[in-house]
Structures are given as structure tokens and as C-alpha cells.
C-alpha positions as CSV (number, residue, x, y, z in Angstrom):
1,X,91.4,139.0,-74.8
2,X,90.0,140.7,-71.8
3,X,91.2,139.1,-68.3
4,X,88.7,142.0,-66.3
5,X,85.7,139.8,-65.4
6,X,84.7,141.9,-62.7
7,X,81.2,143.3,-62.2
8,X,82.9,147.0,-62.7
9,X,85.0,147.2,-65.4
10,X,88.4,149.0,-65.1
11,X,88.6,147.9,-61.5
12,X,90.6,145.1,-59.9
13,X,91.9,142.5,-62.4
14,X,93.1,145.8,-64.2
15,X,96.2,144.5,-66.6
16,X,98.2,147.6,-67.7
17,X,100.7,147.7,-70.3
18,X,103.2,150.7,-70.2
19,X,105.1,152.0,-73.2
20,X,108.6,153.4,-72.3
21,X,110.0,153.5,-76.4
22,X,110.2,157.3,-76.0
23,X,111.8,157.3,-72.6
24,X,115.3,158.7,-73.7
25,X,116.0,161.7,-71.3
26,X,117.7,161.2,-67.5
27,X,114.6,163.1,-66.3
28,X,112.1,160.9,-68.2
29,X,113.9,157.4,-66.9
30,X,113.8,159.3,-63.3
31,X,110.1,159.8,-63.7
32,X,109.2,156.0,-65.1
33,X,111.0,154.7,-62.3
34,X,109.0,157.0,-59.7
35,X,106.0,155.7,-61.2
36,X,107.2,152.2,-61.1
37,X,108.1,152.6,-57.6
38,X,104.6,154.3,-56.6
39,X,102.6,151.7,-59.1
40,X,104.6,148.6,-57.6
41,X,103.3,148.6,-54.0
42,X,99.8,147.6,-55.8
43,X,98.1,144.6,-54.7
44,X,98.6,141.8,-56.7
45,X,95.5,141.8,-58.6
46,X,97.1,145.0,-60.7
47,X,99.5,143.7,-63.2
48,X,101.7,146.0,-65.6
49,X,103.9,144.9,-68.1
50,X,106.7,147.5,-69.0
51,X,107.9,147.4,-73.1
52,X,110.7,148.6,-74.2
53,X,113.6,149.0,-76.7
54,X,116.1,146.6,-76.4
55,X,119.0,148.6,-74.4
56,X,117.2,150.5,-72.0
57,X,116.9,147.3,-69.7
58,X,119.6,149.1,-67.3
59,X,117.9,152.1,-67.0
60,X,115.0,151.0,-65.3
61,X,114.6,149.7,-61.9
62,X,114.1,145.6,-60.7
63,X,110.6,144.8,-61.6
64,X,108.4,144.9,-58.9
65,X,106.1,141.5,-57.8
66,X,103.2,142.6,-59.8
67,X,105.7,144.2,-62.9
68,X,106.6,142.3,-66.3
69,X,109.1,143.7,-68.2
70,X,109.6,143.2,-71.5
71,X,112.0,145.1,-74.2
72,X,112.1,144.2,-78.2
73,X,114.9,144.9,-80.4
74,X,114.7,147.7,-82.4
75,X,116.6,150.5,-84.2
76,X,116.6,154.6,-83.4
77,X,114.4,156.4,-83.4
78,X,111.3,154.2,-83.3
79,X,108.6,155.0,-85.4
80,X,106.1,153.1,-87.6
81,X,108.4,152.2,-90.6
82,X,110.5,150.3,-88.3
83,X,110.1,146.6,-88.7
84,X,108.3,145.3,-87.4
85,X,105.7,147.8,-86.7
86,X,105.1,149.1,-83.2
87,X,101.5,148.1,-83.9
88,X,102.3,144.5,-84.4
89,X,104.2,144.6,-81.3
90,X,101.5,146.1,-79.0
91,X,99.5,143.6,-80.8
92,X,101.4,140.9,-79.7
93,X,101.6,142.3,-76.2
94,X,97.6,142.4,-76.4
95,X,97.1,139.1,-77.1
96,X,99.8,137.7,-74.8
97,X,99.0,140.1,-71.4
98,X,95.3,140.3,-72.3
99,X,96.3,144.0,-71.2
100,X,93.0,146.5,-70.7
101,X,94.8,149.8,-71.1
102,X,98.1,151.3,-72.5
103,X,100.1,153.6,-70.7
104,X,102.6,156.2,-72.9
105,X,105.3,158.4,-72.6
106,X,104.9,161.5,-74.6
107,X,103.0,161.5,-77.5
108,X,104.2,159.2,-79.8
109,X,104.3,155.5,-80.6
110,X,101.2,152.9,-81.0
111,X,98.4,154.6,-82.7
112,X,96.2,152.0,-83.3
113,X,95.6,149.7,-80.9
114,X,92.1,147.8,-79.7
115,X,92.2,149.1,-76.2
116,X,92.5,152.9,-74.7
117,X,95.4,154.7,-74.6
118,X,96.9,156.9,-71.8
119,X,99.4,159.2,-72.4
120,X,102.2,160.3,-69.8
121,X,103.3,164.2,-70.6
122,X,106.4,164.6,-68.2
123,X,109.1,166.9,-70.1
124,X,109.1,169.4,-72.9
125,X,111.6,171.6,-74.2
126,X,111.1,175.3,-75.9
127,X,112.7,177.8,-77.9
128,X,112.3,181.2,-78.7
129,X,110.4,183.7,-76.3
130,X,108.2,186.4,-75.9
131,X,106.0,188.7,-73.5
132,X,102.7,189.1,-73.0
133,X,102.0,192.5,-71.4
134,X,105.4,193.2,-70.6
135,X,105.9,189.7,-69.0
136,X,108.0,186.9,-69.9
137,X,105.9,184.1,-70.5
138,X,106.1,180.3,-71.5
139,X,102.8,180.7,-73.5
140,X,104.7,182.9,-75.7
141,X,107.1,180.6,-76.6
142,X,106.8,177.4,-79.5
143,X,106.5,173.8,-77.5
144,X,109.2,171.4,-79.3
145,X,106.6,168.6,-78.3
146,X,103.8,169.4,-80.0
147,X,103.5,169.2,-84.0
148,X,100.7,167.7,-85.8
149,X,101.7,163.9,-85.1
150,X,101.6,164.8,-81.4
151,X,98.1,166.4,-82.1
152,X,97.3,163.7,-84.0
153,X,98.1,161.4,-81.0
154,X,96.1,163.8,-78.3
155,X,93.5,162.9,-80.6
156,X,93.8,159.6,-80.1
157,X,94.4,158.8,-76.8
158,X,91.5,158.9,-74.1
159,X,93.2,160.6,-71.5
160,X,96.5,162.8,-70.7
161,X,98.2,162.4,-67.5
162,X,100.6,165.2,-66.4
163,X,103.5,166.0,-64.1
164,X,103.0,169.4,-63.8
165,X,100.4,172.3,-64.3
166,X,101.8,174.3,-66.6
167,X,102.7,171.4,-69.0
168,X,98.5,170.5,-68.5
169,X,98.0,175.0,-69.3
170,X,100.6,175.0,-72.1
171,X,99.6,172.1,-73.9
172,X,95.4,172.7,-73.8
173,X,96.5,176.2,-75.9
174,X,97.5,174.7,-78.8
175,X,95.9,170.8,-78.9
176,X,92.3,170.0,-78.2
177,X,91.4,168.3,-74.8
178,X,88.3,169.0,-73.8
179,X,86.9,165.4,-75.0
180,X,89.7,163.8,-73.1
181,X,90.0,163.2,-69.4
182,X,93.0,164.8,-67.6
183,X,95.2,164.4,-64.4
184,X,98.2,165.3,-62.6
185,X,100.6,163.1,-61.1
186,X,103.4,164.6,-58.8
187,X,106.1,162.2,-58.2
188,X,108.6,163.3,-55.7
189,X,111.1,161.3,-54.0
190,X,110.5,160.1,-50.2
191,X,112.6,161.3,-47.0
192,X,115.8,158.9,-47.4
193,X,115.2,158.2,-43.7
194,X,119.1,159.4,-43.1
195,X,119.7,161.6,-40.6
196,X,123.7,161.8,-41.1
197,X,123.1,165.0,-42.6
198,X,126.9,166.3,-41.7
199,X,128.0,163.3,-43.6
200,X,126.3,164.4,-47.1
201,X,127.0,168.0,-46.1
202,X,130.6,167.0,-46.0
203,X,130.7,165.3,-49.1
204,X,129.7,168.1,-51.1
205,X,132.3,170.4,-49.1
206,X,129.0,172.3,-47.5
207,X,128.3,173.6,-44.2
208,X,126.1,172.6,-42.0
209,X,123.8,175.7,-41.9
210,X,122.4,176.1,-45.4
211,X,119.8,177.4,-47.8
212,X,119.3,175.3,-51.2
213,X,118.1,176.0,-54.1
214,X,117.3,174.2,-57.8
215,X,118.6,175.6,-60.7
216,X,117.2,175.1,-64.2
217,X,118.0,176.5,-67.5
218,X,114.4,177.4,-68.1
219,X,114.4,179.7,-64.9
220,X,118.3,181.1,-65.3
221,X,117.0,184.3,-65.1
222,X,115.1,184.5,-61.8
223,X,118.1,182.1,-60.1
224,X,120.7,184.6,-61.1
225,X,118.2,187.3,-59.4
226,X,118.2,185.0,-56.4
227,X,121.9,184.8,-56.1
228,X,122.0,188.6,-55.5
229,X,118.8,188.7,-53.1
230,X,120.9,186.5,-51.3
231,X,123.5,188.8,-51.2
232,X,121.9,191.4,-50.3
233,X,119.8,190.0,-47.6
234,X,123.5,188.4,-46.3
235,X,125.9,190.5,-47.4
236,X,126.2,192.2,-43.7
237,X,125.7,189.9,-41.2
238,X,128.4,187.8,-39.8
239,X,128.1,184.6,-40.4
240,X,125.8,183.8,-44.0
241,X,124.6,180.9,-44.2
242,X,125.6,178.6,-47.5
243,X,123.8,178.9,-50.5
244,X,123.4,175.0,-52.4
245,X,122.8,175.0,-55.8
246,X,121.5,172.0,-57.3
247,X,120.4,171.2,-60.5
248,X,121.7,172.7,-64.5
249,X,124.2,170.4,-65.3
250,X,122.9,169.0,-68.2
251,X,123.5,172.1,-70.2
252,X,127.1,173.2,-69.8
253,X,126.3,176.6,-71.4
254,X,124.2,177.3,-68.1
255,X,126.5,176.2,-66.2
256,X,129.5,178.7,-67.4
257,X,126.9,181.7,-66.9
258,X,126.1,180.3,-63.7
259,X,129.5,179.8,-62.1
260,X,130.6,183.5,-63.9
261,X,128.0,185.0,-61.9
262,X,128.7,183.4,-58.9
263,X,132.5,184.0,-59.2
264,X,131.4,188.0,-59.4
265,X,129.3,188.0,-56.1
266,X,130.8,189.4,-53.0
267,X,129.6,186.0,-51.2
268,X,131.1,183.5,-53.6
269,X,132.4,181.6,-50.9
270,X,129.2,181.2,-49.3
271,X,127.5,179.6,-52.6
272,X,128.3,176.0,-53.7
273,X,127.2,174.7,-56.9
274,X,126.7,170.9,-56.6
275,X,125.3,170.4,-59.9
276,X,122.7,167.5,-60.2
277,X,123.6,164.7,-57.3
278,X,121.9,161.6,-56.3
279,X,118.0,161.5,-55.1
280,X,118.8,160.1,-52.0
281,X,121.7,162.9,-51.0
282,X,119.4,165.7,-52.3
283,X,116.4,163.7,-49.7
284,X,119.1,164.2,-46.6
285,X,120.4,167.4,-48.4
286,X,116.7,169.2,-48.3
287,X,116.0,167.5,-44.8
288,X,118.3,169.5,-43.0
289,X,118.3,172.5,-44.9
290,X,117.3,175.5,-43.4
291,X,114.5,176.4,-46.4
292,X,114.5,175.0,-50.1
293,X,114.4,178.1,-52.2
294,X,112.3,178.0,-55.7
295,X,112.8,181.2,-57.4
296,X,111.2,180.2,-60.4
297,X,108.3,179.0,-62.9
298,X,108.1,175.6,-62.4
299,X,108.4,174.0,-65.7
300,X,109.5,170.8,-64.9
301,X,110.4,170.6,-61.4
302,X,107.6,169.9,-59.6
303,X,108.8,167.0,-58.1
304,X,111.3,169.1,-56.1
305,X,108.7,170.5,-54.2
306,X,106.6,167.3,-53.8
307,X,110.1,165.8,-52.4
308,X,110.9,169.0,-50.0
309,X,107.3,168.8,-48.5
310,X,108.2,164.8,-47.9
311,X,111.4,165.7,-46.8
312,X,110.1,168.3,-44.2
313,X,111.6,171.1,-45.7
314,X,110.8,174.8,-45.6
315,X,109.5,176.1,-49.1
316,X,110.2,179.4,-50.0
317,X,108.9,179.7,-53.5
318,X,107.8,182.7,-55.9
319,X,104.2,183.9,-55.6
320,X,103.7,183.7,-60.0
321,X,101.3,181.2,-61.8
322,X,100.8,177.9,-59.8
323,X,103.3,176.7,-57.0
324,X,100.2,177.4,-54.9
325,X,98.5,174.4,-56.4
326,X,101.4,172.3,-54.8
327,X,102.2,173.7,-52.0
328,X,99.0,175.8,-50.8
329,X,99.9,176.8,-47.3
330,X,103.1,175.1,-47.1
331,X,105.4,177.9,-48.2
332,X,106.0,180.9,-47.6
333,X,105.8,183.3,-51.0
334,X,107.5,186.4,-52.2
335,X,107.3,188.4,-55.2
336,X,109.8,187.4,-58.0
337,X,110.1,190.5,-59.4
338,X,110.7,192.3,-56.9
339,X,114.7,191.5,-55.6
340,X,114.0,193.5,-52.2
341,X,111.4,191.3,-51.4
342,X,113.1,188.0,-51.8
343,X,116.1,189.5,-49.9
344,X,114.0,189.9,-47.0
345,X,112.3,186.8,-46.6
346,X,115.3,184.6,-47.0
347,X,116.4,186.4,-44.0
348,X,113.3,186.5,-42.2
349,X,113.0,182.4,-42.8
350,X,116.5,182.2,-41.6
351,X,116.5,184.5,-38.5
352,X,112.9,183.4,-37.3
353,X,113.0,179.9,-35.6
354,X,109.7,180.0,-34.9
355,X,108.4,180.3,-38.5
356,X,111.3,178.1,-40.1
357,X,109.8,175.3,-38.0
358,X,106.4,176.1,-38.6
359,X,106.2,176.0,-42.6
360,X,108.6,172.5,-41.9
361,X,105.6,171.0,-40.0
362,X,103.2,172.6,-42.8
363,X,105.7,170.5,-45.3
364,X,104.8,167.5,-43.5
365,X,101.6,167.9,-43.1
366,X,101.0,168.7,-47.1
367,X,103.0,166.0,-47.8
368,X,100.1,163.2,-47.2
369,X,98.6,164.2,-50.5
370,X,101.8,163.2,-52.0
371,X,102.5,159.8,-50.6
372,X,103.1,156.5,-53.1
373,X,99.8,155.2,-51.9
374,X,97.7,158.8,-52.1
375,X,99.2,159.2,-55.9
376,X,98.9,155.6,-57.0
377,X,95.4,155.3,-55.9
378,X,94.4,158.6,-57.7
379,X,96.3,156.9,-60.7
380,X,94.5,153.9,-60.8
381,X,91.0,155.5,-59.8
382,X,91.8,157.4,-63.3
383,X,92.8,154.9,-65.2
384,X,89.6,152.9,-64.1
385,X,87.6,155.9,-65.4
386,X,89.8,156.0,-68.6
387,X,88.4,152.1,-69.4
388,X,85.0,152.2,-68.5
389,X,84.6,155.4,-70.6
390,X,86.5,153.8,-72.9
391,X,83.8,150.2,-73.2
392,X,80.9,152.4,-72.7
393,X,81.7,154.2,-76.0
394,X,82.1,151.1,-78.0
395,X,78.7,149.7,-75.9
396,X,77.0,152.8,-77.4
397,X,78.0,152.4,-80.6
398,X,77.4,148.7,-80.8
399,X,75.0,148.1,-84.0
400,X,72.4,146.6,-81.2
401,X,72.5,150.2,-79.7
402,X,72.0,151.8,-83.2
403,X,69.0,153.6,-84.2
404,X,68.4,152.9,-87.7
């Protein structure tokens, strides 16, 4: 059951169903509710219906107008044994919703299904490491996300959708994609539109001159290099400015190695670890920072820089792999192996009014490309793609169309 009479297919009419059973992580619920947000402010012809496991109901934002949500009781973890099947269920959805196209997160779930299948790669974890040429490289290391069920589901969906580059360079090394069309969406949050930056500052015990930075487990390394280019681009002058570190507390082994090395640092007093706060304090937080500082690959974080450039922050941000690709000229780079050379642009951005407030108005600028309505029109553009691709296949191979 179809509801798309239009003369395009894929177009406006579009009915969307969006599978959240492997939404289990705070950073996966952050990023389905971004998307919500950005898909909700659709016109009303658009309609998506959000399915679920019973329980997560709390986790997700109020539905939008043009939003359905519904969640089914089942038992952890969800897989095809479960009864009943997933496959009944999206089956049932199908034939309810009339729903043109499925939306996934990750890479498991409903396998066979009568429409196309999307699926949403936000998060993956790794373990182990290695070098290639002397360099410390994610390629190196074994993705816990793929196996041969999540090849298996590449296989089967018609399209990935990504939330960062690397995830979109990691993953075509080790599963096949070039049959399957690809695209990155960067979901950052907006400007909270609060100016009481003092307030926040004073919440979190910081003053009101400061540098912030994210911290992540997968980039421990270059953060605790950061902490002594700060030092020593500081460690003379007067009056440093704070150091805000944000981000890490999920894994409270990081977070011992991080507040060790901090505790040994001549400018301890000078660098606050806030751990991971509230979008909207980290918005006013990054809006009157003097520069966001992103010493590191970006893994999974490119939403921090898509919500600095809305926030008109200065980006500071290592020169390696593809923080370019976000950013282009709205940042000023350095080299991340090279401590000196960090040192000196921190305190170049922070002594040099003139280029602080430039690379803020490049921020701004940049962030247009970023907007709800910029990334949910280059979502839905893809996912009409995703379905006419999809019903010209099965036009093609229609018996009719069959060359005996």
C-alpha cells in the first residue's frame, strides 16, 4: 500500500518510517532527537512514524505535527527470534502507514521488508590499535560495528547515511558500498539564543574569559598534549585564560587519567573539567568562548563543530584527515603533532582581536550549510533518490521488462 501518487515518485506524499530498536546509547538518543527536530519542521505532506521498543518512549522528544510515534513491547536485545518477529512488525507498520521507505539506526533489525531501507551509521566503538607508517591510525584498528550480520545488512539496504566522514572512510574499507548511495548528515545543536553567558559561566565555577575544549576517549592522547600546549603557550603571562573541558564522562577510566594530568600541570587552576553538561549550556558556553579548541580526530564529534560554527564560535582544530570538510575556512589549523605549534596559535587566537573575531564571523557564515532546513532538505532530496532508484529496479526487472 503506496500513499505516493505523485507524478515523481519519492517526492511529496513521502511516508517514512524510522526504526529506533537499536537506539541504546545517550549519544544515539541525542542524535535521533536532532534528526527529529531537523525532520519535524517539514511540511505537512512528509509524514514519519517513529517505532520503537516499549520503554524508550521517555527518551525521545514530543512528536512533532507531521511525527507518529509508535513503540511495541519487546524483550533485550531485539533480534529476529524475538516474538514476534521484527519483520511481522515492520509488516504491520507497512500495511498500516502505507510507509515508502525505512529509516535505521545502525545496522541491524528488519531485513526483509517490501520497501527500501536506509540505514543511519552515527556511533561505533573500537579496540585494539595500530600504525600505519609510524602513525596512529583508526584504519588500523577492528570496528566493533561491523561483523558479517552488519555486512549482511549493508548489503541489503539501498543507501547509508552518515554523521561523520571518517565513520563513511572506515566503514567502505571493510563492507562493500559502491552499489549503494551515500550521505552525510551533520547534526549540530543551534545558538540557544542566551546571551547570559556569566550566568552559565557561573554555574560551572568558570571565568568569564575562556578557551573550551571536547574531550573524548578516542582522542585522550592529543587532549592530554593540548593541556600542556596550553601550558606552555600560558604558563608566563599574567592573567591565562580558563581552559573548559567538556565531554569523557561516560568512561570513568578517562576521566581518572584526565583529572591526574590536570592535577600535575602548573595551571591546574586555570583548567575546569565540566564533564558532559546540557546542549543548551554548552550552546551559551561555546558562544562566548574565546575559541572552541578540537585537538583531535573527529571520530564522533562532528556535531561539536557543526554547533560551534552555529554558535559563532572560533574553531581551532587540528590540520589531520578531514575537519576541513566541516569547517573549510572557518578555522584556523595547526599541526597536532607538533606541541609548539599548537602553543602558539592558542595564543595567537587569544591575543589577536582582530583574527578571533574574524574566524567567529567565518563560523557564522559556514554555518548556513548547517541549518535544520539546509540538512533536512539534503535528507529528503536523498531519500527521494533512495525510492525512485529503489521502483526503478523493481520496474526493470518487472517480467514485462524481461528479455526472454
Amino acid at each position: 500500500m503506496n500513499r505516493n501518487n505523485n507524478e515523481k515518485p519519492g517526492s511529496s506524499g513521502m511516508t517514512v518510517g524510522i526504526n529506533a530498536f537499536n537506539v541504546r546509547s545517550k549519544s544515539d538518543y541525542r542524535y535521533a532527537n536532532k534528526l527529529i527536530e531537523c525532520l519535524g519542521g517539514l511540511a505537512e505532506d512528509r509524514a514519519f512514524i517513529l517505532i520503537g521498543r516499549e520503554g524508550q518512549e521517555d527518551y525521545f522528544i514530543p512528536a512533532p505535527v507531521n511525527f507518529k510515534y509508535r513503540f511495541y513491547k519487546l524483550y533485550n536485545p531485539v533480534s529476529e527470534t524475538v516474538n514476534p518477529r521484527i519483520d511481522k512488525l515492520f509488516d504491520d507498520v507497512l500495511a498500516e502507514f502505507g510507509c515508502d521507505l525505512l529509516l535505521e539506526f545502525g545496522l541491524g533489525g528488519a531485513s526483509d521488508i517490501a520497501f527500501p531501507k536506509v540505514s543511519i551509521i552515527n556511533s561505533f566503538e573500537m579496540f585494539g590499535s595500530g600504525n600505519i607508517d609510524g602513525k596512529s591510525s583508526c584504519s588500523a584498528r577492528k570496528l566493533k560495528l561491523i561483523n558479517k550480520t552488519a555486512v549482511n545488512n549493508i548489503k541489503k539496504s539501498r543507501g547509508i547515511i552518515f554523521s561523520s566522514p571518517y565513520l563513511q572512510d572506515e566503514i567502505s574499507r571493510i563492507a562493500p558500498m559502491a552499489y549503494l548511495k551515500t550521505t552525510s548528515i551533520y547534526l549540530g545543536a543551534p545558538d540557544s539564543g542566551e546571551k547570559a553567558g556569566q550566568k552559565v559561566c557561573s554555574k560551572y565555577g568558570i571565568d568569564i574569559r575562556y578557551l573550551i575544549s571536547l574531550i573524548s576517549s578516542a582522542g585522550m592522547k592529543e587532549s592530554l598534549r593540548m593541556l600542556h600546549a596550553y601550558c606552555q603557550a600560558f604558563e608566563k603571562g599574567p592573567d591565562a585564560p580558563d581552559l573548559v573541558l567538556v565531554g569523557a564522562d561516560e568512561n570513568p577510566e578517562d576521566v581518572c587519567v584526565l583529572l591526574e594530568a590536570i592535577n600535575k600541570l602548573p595551571l591546574n587552576s586555570r583548567i575546569k573539567y565540566v564533564g558532559t553538561i546540557p546542549d543548551e549550556d554548552f550552546s551559551v558556553l561555546l558562544g562566548n568562548a574565546r575559541v572552541l579548541v578540537f585537538p583531535h580526530e573527529i571520530f564522533n564529534s562532528v556535531e561539536t563543530l557543526v554547533t560551534a560554527m552555529n554558535c559563532g564560535c572560533a574553531i581551532l582544530c587540528a590540520n589531520n584527515n578531514k575537519p576541513q570538510e566541516i569547517t573549510d575556512g572557518a578555522a584556523l589549523y595547526f599541526n597536532p603533532e607538533n606541541l609548539s605549534d599548537l602553543a602558539f596559535k592558542l595564543k595567537l587566537i587569544v591575543d589577536d582581536e582582530e583574527l578571533a573575531g574574524f574566524l567567529k564571523k567565518q563560523s557564522e557564515i559556514r554555518a548556513a550549510l548547517f541549518s535544520r532546513e539546509e540538512i533536512a532538505s539534503r535528507l529528503m532530496d536523498f531519500l527521494d533518490d533512495v525510492v525512485v532508484d529503489f521502483k526503478n529496479a523493481a520496474v526493470a526487472k518487472s517480467p514485462e521488462n524481461t528479455v526472454a
